[in-house]
C-alpha positions as semicolon CSV with decimal commas, in nm:
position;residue;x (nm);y (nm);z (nm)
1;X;2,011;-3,928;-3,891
2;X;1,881;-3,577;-3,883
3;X;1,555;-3,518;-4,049
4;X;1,526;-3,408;-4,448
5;X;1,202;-3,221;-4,539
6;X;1,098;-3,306;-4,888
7;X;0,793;-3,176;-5,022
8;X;0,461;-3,370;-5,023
9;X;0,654;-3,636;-4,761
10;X;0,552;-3,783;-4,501
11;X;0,709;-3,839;-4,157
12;X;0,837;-4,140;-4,066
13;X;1,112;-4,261;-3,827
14;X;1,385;-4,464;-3,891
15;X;1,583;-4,664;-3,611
16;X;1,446;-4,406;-3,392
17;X;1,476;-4,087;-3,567
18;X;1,241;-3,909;-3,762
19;X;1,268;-3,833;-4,118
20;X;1,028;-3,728;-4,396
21;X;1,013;-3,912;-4,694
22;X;0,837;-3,840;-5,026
23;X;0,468;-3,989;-5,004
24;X;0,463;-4,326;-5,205
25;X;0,839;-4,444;-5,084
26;X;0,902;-4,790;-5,060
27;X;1,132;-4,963;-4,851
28;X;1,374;-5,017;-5,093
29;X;1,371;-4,650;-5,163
30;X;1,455;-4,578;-4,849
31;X;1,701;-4,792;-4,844
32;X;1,926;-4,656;-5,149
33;X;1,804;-4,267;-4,989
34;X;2,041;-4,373;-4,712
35;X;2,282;-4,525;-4,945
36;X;2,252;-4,860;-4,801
37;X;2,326;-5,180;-4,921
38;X;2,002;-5,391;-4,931
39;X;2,163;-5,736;-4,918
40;X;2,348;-5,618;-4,588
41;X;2,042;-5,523;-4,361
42;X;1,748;-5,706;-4,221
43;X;1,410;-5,438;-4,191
44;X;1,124;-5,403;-3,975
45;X;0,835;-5,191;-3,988
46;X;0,583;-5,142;-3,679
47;X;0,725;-5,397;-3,514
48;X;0,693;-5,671;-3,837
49;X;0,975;-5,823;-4,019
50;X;0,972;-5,714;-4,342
51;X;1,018;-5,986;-4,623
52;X;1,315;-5,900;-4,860
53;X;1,018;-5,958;-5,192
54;X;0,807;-5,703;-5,043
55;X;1,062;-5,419;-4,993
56;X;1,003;-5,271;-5,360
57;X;0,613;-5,257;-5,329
58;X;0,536;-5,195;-4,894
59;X;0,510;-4,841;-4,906
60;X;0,599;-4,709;-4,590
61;X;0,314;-4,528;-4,423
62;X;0,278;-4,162;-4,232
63;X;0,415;-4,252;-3,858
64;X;0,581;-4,570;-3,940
65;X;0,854;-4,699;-3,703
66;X;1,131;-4,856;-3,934
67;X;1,423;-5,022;-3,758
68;X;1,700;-5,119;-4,029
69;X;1,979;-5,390;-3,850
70;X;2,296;-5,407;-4,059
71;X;2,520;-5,708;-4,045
72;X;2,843;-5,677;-4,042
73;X;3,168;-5,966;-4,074
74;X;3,428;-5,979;-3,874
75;X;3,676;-6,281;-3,760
């Protein structure tokens, strides 16, 4: 992921990478930013699992380290 400057954002990073991301964004926001499905991934933020019912309030703050783990089928 490269980074996107938006104005007003805030710097994150995301599985590693960093990104800015308009101040106020929750996780879910992030989440449809990078088009992903939400009932696909698991998500952790400094080094916390974040709870599915939180994702639409937890804003994510300047600095944060978000890891997103998508599961995938296969047989």
């Amino acid at each position: 992921m490269e980074c996107q400057p938006t104005g007003g954002g805030v710097e994150i990073q995301v599985n590693g990478a960093a990104r800015q991301v308009p101040a106020g964004q929750t996780v879910l926001g992030l989440l449809r930013d990078l088009q992903i499905e939400p009932s696909r991934v698991a998500v952790e933020m400094d080094c916390r699992i974040v709870k599915r019912t939180e994702w639409d309030a937890l804003e994510l703050r300047p600095g944060a380290a978000i890891e997103i783990v998508q599961f995938v089928g296969g047989g």
